[in-house]
C-alpha positions as CSV (number, residue, x, y, z in Angstrom):
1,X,300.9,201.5,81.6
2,X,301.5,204.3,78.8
3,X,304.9,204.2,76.5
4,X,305.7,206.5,73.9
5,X,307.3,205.6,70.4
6,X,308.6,207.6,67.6
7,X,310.0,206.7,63.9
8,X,313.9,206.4,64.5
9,X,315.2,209.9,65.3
10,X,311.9,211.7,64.6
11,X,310.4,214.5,66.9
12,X,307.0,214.6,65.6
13,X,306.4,211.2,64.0
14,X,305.3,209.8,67.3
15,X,302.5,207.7,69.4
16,X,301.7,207.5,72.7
17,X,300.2,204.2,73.6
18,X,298.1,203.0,76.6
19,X,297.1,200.0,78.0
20,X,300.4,197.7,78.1
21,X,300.9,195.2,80.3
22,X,303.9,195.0,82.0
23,X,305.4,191.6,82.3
24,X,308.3,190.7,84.5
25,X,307.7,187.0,82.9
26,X,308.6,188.1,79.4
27,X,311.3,190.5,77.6
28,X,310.9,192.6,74.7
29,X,308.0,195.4,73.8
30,X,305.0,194.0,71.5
31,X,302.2,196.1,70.2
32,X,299.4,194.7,68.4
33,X,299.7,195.9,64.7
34,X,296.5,198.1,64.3
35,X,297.0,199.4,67.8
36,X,300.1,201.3,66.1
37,X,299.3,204.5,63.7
38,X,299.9,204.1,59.6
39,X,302.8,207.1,60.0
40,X,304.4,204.6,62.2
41,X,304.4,201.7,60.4
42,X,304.9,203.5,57.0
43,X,308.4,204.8,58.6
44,X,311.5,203.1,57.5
45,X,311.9,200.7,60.4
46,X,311.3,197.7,60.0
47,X,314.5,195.5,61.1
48,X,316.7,193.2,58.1
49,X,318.7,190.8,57.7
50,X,322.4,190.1,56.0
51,X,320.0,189.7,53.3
52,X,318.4,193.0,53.4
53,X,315.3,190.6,53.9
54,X,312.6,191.9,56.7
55,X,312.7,190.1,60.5
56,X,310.1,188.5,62.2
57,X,309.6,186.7,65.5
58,X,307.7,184.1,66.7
59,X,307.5,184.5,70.7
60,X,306.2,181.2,72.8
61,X,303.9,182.3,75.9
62,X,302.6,179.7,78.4
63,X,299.5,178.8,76.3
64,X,299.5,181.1,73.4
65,X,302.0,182.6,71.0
66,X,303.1,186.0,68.8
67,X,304.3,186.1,65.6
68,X,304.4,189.2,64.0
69,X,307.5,191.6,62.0
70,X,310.1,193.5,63.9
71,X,310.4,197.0,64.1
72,X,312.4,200.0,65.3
73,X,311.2,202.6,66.6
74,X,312.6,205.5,69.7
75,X,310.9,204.4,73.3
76,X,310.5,206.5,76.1
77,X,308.8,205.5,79.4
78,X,308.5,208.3,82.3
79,X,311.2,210.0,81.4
80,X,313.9,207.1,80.6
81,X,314.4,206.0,76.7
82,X,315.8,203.7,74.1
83,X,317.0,205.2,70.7
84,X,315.8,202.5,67.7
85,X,315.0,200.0,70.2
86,X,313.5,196.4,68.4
87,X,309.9,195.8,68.7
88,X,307.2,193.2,67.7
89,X,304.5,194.5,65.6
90,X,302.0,191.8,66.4
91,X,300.1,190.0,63.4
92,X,301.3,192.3,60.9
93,X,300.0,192.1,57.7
94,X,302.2,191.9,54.2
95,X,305.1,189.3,53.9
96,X,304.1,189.0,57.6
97,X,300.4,187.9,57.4
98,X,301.1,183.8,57.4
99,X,302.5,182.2,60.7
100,X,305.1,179.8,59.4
101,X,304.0,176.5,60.5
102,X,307.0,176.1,62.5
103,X,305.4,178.4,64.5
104,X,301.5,177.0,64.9
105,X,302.4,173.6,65.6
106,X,304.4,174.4,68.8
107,X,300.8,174.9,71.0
108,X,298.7,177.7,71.9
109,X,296.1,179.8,70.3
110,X,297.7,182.9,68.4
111,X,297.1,186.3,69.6
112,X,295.9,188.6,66.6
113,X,293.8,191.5,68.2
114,X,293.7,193.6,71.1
115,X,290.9,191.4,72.6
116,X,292.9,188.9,72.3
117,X,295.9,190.0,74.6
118,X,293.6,192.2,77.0
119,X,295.6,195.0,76.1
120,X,297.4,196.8,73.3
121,X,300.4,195.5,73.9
122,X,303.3,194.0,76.7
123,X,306.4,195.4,78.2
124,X,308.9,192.0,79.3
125,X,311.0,193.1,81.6
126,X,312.0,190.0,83.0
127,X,315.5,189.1,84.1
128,X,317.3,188.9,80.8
129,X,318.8,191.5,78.7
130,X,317.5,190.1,75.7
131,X,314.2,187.9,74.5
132,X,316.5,185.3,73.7
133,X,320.2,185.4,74.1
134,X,322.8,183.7,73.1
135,X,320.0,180.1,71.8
136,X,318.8,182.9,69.0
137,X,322.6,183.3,67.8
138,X,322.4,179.9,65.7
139,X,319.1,179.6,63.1
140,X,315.8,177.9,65.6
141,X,318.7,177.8,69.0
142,X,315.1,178.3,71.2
143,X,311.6,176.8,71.7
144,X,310.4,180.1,73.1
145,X,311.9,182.4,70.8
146,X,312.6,182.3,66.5
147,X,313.5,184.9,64.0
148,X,312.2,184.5,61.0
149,X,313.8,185.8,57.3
150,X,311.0,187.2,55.0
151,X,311.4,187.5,51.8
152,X,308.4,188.7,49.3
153,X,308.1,185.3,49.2
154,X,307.1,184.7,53.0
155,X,308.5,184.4,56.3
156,X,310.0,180.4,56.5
157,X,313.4,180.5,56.9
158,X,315.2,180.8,60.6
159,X,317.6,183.1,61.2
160,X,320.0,183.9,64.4
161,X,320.3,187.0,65.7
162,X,323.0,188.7,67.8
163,X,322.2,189.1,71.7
164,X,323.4,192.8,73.0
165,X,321.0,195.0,75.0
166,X,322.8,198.1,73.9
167,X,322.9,199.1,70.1
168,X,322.9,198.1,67.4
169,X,320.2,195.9,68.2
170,X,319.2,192.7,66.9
171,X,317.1,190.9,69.3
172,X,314.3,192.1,71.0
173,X,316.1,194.0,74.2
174,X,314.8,194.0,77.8
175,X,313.8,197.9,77.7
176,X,315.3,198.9,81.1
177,X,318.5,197.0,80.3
178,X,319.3,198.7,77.1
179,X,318.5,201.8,79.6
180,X,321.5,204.4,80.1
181,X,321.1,204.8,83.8
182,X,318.6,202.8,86.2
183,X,318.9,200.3,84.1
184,X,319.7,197.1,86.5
185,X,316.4,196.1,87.6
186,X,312.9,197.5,88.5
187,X,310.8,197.9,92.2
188,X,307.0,197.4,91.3
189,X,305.1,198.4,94.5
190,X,301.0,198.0,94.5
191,X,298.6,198.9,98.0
192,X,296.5,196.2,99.5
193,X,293.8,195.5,98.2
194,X,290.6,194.1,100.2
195,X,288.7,190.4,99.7
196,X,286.2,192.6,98.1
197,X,288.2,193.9,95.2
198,X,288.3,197.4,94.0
199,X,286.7,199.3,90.6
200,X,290.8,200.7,90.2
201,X,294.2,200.3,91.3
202,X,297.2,202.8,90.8
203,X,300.9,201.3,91.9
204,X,304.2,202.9,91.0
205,X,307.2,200.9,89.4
206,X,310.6,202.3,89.9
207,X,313.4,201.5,87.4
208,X,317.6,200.9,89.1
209,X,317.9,199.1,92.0
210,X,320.7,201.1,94.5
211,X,321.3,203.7,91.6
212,X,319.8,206.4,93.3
213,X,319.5,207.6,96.8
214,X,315.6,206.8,97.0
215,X,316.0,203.0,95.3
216,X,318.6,201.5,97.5
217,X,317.9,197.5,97.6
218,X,318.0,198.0,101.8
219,X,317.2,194.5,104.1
220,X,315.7,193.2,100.6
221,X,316.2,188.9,100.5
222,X,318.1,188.4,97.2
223,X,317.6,184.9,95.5
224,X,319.1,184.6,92.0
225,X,317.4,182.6,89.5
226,X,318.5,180.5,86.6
227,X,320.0,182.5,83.4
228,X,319.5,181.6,79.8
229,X,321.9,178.7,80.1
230,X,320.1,176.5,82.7
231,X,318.0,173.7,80.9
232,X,314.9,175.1,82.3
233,X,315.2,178.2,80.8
234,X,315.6,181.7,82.5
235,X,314.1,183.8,85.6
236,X,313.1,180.4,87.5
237,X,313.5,179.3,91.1
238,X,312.3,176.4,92.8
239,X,309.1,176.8,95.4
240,X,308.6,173.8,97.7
241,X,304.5,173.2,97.8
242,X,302.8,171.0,100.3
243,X,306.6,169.3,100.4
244,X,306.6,168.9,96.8
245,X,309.8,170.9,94.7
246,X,308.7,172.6,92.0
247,X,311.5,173.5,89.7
248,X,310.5,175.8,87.3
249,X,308.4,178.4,89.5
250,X,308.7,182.1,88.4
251,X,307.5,185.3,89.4
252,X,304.8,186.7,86.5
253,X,303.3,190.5,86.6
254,X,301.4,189.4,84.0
255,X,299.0,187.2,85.3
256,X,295.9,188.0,87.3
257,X,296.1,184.9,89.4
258,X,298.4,182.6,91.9
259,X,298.8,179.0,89.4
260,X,299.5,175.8,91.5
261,X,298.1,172.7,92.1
262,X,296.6,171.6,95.3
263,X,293.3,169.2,94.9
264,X,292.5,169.5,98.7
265,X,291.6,172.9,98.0
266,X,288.0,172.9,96.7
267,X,287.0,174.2,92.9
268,X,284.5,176.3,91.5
269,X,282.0,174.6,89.6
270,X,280.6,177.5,87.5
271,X,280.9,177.0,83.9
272,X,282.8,180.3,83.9
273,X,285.3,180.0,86.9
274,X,285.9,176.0,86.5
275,X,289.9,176.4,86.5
276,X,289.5,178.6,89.5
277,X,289.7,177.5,93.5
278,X,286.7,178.7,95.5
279,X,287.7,177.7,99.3
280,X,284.1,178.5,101.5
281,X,286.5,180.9,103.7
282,X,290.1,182.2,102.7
283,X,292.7,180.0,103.3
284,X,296.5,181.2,104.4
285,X,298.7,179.6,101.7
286,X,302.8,179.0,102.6
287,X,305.5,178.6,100.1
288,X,309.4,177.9,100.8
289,X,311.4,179.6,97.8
290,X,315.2,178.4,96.8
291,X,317.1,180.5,94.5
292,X,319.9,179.3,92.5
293,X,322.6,180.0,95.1
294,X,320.7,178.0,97.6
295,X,319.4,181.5,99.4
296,X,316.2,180.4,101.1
297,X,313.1,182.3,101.9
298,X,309.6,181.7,103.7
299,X,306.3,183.2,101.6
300,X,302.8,183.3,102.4
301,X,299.5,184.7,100.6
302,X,295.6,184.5,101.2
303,X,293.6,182.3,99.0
304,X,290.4,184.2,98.3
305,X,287.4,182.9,96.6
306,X,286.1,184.6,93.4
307,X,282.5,184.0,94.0
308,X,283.3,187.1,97.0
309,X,284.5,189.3,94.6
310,X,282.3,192.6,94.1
311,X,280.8,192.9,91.1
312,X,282.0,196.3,90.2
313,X,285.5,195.0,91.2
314,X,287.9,194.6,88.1
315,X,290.8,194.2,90.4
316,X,290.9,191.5,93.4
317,X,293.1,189.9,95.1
318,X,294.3,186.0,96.0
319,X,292.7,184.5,93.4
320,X,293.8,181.1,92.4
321,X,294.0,178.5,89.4
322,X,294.2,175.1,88.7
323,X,296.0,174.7,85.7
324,X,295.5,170.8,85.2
325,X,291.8,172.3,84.8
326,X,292.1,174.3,81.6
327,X,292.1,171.8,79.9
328,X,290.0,172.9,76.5
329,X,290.6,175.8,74.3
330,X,286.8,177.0,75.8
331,X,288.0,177.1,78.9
332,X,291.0,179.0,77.8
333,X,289.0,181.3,75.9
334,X,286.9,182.2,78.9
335,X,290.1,183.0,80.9
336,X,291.7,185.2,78.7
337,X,288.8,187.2,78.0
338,X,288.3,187.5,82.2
339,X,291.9,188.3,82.2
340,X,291.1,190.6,79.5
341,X,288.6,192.5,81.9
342,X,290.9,193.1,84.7
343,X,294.0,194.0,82.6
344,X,292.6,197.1,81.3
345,X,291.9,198.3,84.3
346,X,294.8,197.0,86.3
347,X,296.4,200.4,85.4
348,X,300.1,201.2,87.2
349,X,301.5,204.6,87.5
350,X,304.6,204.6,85.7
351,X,307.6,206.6,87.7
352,X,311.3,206.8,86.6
353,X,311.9,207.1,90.8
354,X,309.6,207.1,93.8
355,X,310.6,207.2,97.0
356,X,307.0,205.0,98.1
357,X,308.4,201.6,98.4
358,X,306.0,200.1,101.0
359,X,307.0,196.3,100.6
360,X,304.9,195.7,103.5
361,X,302.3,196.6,102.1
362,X,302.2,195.5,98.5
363,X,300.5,192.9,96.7
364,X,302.8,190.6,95.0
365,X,301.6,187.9,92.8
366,X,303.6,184.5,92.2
367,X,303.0,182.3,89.7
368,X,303.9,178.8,91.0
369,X,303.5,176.7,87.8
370,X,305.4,173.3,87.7
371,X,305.5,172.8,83.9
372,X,306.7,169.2,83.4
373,X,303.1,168.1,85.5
374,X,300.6,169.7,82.8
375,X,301.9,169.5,79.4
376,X,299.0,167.5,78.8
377,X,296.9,170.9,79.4
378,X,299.0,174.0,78.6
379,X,302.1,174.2,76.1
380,X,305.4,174.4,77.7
381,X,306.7,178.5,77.4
C-alpha cells in the first residue's frame, strides 16, 4: 500500500511512500529510517517529553522487535488524513542509534533495514485506538510496548505516555481511529486466488464500517475480542483446533501464512520450507471461533502445499506453518526473507470506499497461534 506524509502543516515538504504492509495485528505507522527523505527527518518533529527530551519506542512483534525515535508528521491515505499524527522512525540514528538493553533482552532479532521488514514500513490497524493504551500511562506498564526518554545522553529511561487517538497525541494512534469520519473500523476484501498462485494480486480496503451507504456491516457475524485490559492482551479470540482451545488466536494481515500446530499433518523437509506443512493433496482445515461475548462461529480454509506453488508466483494461497519448527534464528532468517518476497508484491489497492465487498469471495488469512505452547521457539508479542 502507498501513504503520504508531510512535515507538520507543510504543503510541499512531503513523501509519498510505497510498499507498507498493512497489519490488522499491530497499531501505529512505522517507516524504516532511510526509507524516509533528509527534508523529512530534518523537519521539527520529532515528539518530547515533560522534559523537552526526544521519544522513542520500543515495539515487541511475535519474533522480532522495533526500536526506533518518534515522529510527527501529516498522513493521508486515499483521501482520508491525520494532522501530526505519531510515527516510528525505525533504527534511527543519533541519540536513537543504541537499543536500550531493556529492549534486546526481551527476544527477537531487531529489524534495521528494509530487507529486514519486507517492506518500507507497516500500517497497525488493529482493534485498538492506540499501540498501547492505558499500560503505557505508568513508566514500562507493557511487554509489547515502551517509550523511551533520550537525552544526548541516550535513550534508558522509561517513560508513560498518555492514550488518546485524537490530538494531541502521545502514543502511537491506530491511523483510522484518529480518523475524522470512517474511522470505526476497516473491510479488507482480496479475490481468490488459485493452488497455483499468481505473479500479482490487487484487493481493495474500505475504511468505516455502516458510515456510509456502500459499507453497511449487513448479515456480517460480529465476535468481539479481548481489549487492552484482558491479561492476554488485545484483538484475541479463542479458536477450538482438533478440540483443543486456543486462547490467544488473532486475526494477522501481516502474515503470509495460516500458524497452528497439527503434527498429523505432514512437513516439508527442504532445508528452506522446514517450518512449513506440505500435505501430498490439500487438505480442508475447520476451526470453531468464540469471541469474548460467547458469539460462536464455524471457519474453514484449504491447506495447500508450497512445493505446488508456481514458480513465478509471489502470491499463493493456504499455506501453512509450524511454529514449534522455527526453532533457530536460520530458520527464522529464511522465513522473513520468503516473507520478504511475497510482501512486496502482495500490493492492495487502497480505497477510502468501495462498493466491491465480495466476502464470498475473499481470501482471509488467520493466524491461529497458541502462545503459551511455543515460548520455547518464538518470543511472546
Amino acid at each position: 500500500m502507498t501513504i503520504t506524509l508531510c512535515a507538520p502543516g507543510a504543503t510541499t515538504n512531503c513523501q509519498t511512500i510505497d510498499h507498507i504492509i498493512l497489519d490488522t495485528g499491530s497499531v501505529g505507522l512505522r517507516i524504516i529510517q532511510p526509507v524516509i527523505s533528509a527534508s523529512l527527518l530534518t523537519a521539527p518533529s520529532t515528539e518530547t517529553d515533560a522534559a523537552n527530551n526526544p521519544v522513542a519506542e520500543y515495539y515487541q512483534y511475535v519474533n522480532s522487535y522495533a526500536f526506533g525515535s518518534v515522529r510527527k508528521a501529516d498522513f493521508t491515505i486515499a483521501g482520508e488524513s491525520v494532522a501530526a499524527m505519531p510515527f516510528q522512525a525505525i533504527a534511527d540514528t543519533g541519540v536513537f542509534a543504541a537499543v536500550p538493553a531493556s529492549c534486546s533482552s526481551g527476544g527477537g532479532a531487531a529489524v534495521l533495514t528494509v530487507q529486514d521488514f519486507g517492506a518500507n514500513g507497516i500500517l497497525g490497524i488493529g482493534t485498538t485506538a492506540t499501540d498501547c493504551g492505558v499500560q503505557c500511562t505508568t513508566a514500562g506498564g507493557s511487554s509489547a510496548a515502551t517509550y523511551y526518554d533520550c537525552p544526548s545522553a541516550g535513550c534508558a529511561a522509561m517513560i508513560g505516555r498518555a492514550s488518546s487517538a485524537a490530538a494531541p497525541f502521545e502514543q502511537l494512534p491506530n491511523p483510522v481511529a484518529a480518523f475524522a469520519v470512517d474511522n470505526n473500523g476497516t473491510i479488507i476484501t482480496l479475490p481468490a486466488v488459485p493452488q497455483r498462485g499468481v505473479a500479482s494480486l490487487v484487493g481493495t480496503v474500505t475504511f468505516g464500517i455502516g458510515t456510509q451507504a456502500d459499507n453497511a456491516l449487513g448479515a456480517a457475524a460480529v465476535l468481539p475480542v479481548t481489549t487492552s485490559s484482558s491479561r492476554l492482551g488485545p484483538g484475541v479470540l479463542t479458536a477450538t483446533y482438533n478440540g483443543q482451545a486456543l486462547t490467544q488466536s488473532f486475526f494477522d494481515s501481516g502474515s503470509n501464512d495460516y500458524f497452528f500446530i497439527d503434527t498429523s499433518l505432514a512437513p516439508c523437509t527442504a532445508n528452506d520450507l522446514i517450518s512449513f506443512y506440505c500435505p501430498a493433496v490439500p487438505v480442508t482445515l475447520s476451526s470453531v471461533l468464540t469471541a469474548t461475548n460467547g458469539m460462536v462461529a464455524d471457519i474453514s480454509f484449504t491447506l495447500y502445499s508450497p512445493l505446488d506453488v508456481a514458480g513465478s508466483a509471489t502470491t499463493a494461497p493456504g499455506l501453512g506453518i509450524n511454529p514449534t519448527l522455527v526453532a533457530t534464528a536460520a530458520v527464522r532468517r529464511q522465513l522473513r526473507l520468503r516473507a520478504a518476497v511475497l510482501l512486496r508484491t502482495n500490493r492492495l489497492h487502497r480505497h477510502r470506499r468501495t462498493a466491491s465487498r465480495d466476502g464470498g469471495g475473499a481470501l482471509r488469512r488467520l493466524l491461529i497461534e497458541q502462545f503459551d505452547r511455543v515460548d520455547d521457539a518464538l518470543a511472546r508479542r
